[in-house]
N, C-alpha and C positions, 0 to 999 in steps of 0.2 A: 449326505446324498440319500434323495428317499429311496421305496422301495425298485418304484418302475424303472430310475436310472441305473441303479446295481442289477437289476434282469437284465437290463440291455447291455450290459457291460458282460456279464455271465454269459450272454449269449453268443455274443459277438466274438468272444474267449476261445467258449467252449467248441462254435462254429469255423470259426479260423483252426485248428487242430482237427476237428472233423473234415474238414476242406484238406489237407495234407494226407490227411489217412486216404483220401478217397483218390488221392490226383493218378497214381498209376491204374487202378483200374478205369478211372472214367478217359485218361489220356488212350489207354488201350483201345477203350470202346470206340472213342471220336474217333482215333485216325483211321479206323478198319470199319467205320461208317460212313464217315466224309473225307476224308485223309486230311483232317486238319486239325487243329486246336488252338481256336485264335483268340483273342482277348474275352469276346464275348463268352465262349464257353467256360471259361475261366472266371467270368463274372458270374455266370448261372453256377457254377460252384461252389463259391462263394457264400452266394445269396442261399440256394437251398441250403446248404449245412447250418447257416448263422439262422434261419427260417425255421430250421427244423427244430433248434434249440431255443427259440423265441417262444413256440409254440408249449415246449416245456416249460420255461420259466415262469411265461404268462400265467397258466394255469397250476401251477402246482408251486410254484416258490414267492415268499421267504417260508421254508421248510421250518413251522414254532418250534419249540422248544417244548422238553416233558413237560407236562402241568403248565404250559400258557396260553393252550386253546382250547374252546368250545365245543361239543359234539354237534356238530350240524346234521340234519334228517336232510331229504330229500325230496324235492316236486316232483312230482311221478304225474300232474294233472297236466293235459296237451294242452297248450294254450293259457296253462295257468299265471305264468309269468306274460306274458307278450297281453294277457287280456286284462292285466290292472294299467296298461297304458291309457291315460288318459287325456284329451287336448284341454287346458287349462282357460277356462274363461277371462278372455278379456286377455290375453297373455301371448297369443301369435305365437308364428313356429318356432319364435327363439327360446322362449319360454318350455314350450316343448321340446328341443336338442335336451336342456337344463335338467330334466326330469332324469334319476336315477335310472328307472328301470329303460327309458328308450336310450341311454347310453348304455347300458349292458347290452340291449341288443346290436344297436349300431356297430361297438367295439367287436362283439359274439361276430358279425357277420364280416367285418372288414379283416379279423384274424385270420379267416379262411379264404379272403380272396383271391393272396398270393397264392394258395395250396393247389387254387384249379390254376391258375399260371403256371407255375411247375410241374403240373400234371404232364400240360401241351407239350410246354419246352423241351421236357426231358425224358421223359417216355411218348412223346408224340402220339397220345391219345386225344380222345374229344372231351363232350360235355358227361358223356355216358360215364365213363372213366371217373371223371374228375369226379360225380357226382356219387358215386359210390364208393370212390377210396377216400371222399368228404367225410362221408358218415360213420366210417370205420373208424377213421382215425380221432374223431370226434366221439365216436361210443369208445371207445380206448381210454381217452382223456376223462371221459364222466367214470367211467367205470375204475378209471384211477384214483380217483375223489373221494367215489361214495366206498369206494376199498379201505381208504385212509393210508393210499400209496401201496396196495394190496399186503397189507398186513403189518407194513412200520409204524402205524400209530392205530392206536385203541379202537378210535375210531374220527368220521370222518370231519376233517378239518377246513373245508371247503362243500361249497352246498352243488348235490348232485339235479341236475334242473335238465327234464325231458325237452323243454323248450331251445338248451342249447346246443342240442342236437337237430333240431329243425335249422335254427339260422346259420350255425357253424356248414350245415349243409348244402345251405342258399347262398354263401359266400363263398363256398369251392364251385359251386354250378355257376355264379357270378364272373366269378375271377376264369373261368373255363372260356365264358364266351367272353368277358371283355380280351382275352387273348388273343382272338381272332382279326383283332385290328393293328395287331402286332407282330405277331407269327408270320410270318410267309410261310407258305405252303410250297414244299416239293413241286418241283414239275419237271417230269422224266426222269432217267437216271441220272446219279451223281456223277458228277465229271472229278475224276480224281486226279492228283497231281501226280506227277514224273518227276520230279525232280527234287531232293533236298535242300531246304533252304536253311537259312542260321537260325530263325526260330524254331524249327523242329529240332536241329541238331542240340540247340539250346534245353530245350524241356527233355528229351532225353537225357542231357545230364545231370537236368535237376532232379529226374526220376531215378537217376542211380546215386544221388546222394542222397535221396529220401528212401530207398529200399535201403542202404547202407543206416542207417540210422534208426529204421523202424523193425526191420529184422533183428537190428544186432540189442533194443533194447527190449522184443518181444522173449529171444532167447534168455538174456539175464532173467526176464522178471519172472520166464518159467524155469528157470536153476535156483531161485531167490526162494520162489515160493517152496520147490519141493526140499529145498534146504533150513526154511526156517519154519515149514508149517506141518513140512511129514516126517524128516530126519530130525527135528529140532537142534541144529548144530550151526554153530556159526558160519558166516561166507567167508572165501578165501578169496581176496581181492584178484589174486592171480588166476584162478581160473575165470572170476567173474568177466577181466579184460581179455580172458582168450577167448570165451563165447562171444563176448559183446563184439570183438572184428572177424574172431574166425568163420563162423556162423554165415553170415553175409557175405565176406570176402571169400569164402571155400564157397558158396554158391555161385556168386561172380566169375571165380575159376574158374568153376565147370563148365555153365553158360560159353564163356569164353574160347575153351579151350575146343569145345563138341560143336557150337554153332558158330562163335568168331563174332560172338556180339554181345553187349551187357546186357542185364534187366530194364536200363533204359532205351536201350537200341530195340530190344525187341520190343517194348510198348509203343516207341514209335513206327513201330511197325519198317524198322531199316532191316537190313545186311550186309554181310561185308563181304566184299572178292577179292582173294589177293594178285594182284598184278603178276607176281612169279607162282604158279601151280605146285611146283614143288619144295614150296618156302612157306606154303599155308601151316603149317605146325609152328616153325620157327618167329613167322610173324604173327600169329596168335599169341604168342608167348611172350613176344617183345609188347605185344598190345598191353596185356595183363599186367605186367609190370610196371609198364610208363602209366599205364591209364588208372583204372580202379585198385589196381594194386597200391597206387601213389597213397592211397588213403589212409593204410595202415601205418602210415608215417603220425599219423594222428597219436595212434598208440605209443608214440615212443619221446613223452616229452623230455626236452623242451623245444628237442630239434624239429617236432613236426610243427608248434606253432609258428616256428620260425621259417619255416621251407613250404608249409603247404599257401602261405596267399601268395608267395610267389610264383609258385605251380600253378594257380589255380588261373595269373592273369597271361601267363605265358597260353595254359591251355584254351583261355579265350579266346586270347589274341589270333592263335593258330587254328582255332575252330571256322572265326571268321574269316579268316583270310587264305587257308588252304583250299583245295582243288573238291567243290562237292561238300564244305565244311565237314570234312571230316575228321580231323582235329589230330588233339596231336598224337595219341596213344596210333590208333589207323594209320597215321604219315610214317611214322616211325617201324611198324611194321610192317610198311609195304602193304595196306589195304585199303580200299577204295569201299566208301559209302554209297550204299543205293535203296533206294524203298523197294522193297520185296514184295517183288513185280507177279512171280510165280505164285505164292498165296492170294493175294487180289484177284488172280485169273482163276482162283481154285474156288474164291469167293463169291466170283463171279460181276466181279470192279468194272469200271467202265477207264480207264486212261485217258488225262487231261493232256492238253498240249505241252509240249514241254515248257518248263518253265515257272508250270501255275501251281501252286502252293502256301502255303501260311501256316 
């Protein structure tokens, strides 16, 4: 496998796990912007994380080996590279593409195209934007080079070239406006939903079993470290699986028990009411247990491999097909699902007709 298919496999890797880390705060951000999060912004997620990490690969990897590379200097002359291009006698444009140096540039400029797309898309700036967070992110990358990875290698193992900082910059200002044939443009306020649908109630759950997994491995790997790099003493597997669920799940608790909705419920921006007023304690508590609590079943093999995919298709099942999907931990506790209508009015939301949602 050469080198450019192993980058793109690195990237695409590394960018898919960057995409998961991101998904509760960008799900937080979309719903309490648009009140939605629908395939597409799931694909712009996607896409910038694996993008982001392309841009890494591209320029800086396969990372050599001590003693297998060369010390490269630096073009510091503007125009120096871009002005040994030359049109070949007798040879046409094709002949021309062919030339080393006007694929450096071509490649230098189409890396950044997507850069000003995602400017637009996701922070909803222009050409201004895209054209100056081009250049940074572009003097970032040279000044990662002529560093030699700012200080892991001797010196620099890739050539630092003033010139691709010009095109890398004409390719975020490219890709800014070729956007504009793509992007739709706001107009007026956003008309937000009323009503919960099975894909909201969906991505909330997936977001609480992605906080459930990235809490409970953030807590291990800071008990890990201060255990084997400051205490120098070995781990004790039992504390390690009482951090790895209790950490998340004792945050879940509390969540639950104070507001009456998960880590997921609340980046989808729900809440919960319970049908009997003075049973909100008792049915938060029955939530907690049927719902997120279910997961600590995990911790208890072999009965949790065995019991949780059947929990998980029950609580599908009952996600979809209950009243308001709000599944099964909520039905069982006597609470009813609703988008939190009071925060939007705080936020100053506009309310879509009933119904409209995604």
């Amino acid at each position: 496998m050469g080198d450019q298919a192993t980058n793109a496999l690195v990237a695409t890797a590394l960018g898919l796990v960057l995409a998961v880390l991101l998904l509760i705060p960008t799900a937080a951000v979309q719903y309490r912007l648009d009140g939605r999060l629908g395939p597409r912004d799931l694909a712009v997620l996607v896409g910038a994380a694996v993008y982001a990490f392309a841009i890494w690969t591209y320029t800086l990897l396969p990372l050599p080996a001590e003693g297998s590379y060369a010390c490269l200097g630096a073009q510091t002359r503007l125009f120096g590279t871009i002005g040994e291009i030359r049109v070949p006698s007798g040879g046409g444009p094709l002949a021309l593409l062919r030339d080393p140096a006007v694929l450096q540039v071509v490649l230098n400029v189409l890396l950044f195209v997507p850069f000003g797309w995602f400017v637009r898309v996701v922070t909803r700036r222009g050409v201004v934007v895209a054209t100056v967070a081009g250049a940074a992110v572009s003097l970032l990358v040279e000044l990662t080079q002529r560093t030699g990875v700012w200080g892991l290698y001797d010196c620099a193992y890739r050539l630092f070239d003033v010139d691709d900082l010009l095109v890398n910059t004409l390719g975020a200002t490219l890709g800014s406006l070729l956007s504009l044939l793509v992007v739709r443009r706001r107009r007026g306020a956003t008309v937000m939903p009323t009503t919960v649908t099975l894909g909201r109630r969906l991505v909330a759950a997936v977001c609480d079993v992605v906080f459930v997994g990235l809490s409970g491995a953030a807590a291990v790997l800071a008990w890990r470290g201060v255990e084997l790099y400051v205490r120098d003493v070995p781990v004790d597997p039992g504390v390690q699986a009482a951090l790895q669920w209790g950490v998340p799940l004792g945050a879940q608790a509390l969540l639950v028990l104070t507001r009456g909705v998960t880590v997921g419920e609340l980046t989808a921006d729900l809440r919960t009411r319970a049908r009997r007023p003075r049973l909100l304690l008792p049915g938060r508590l029955v939530k907690l247990v049927t719902g997120v609590g279910s997961l600590g079943l995990l911790a208890v093999p072999p009965y949790g491999v065995a019991v949780l995919p059947a929990w998980l298709v029950v609580s599908l099942v009952v996600a979809w097909r209950s009243r308001g999907h709000r599944g099964l931990a909520n039905a069982l506790g006597g609470l009813d699902l609703e988008i939190d209508q009071d925060q939007r009015l705080r936020r100053g939301g506009a309310a879509a007709p009933a119904g409209r949602d995604a």
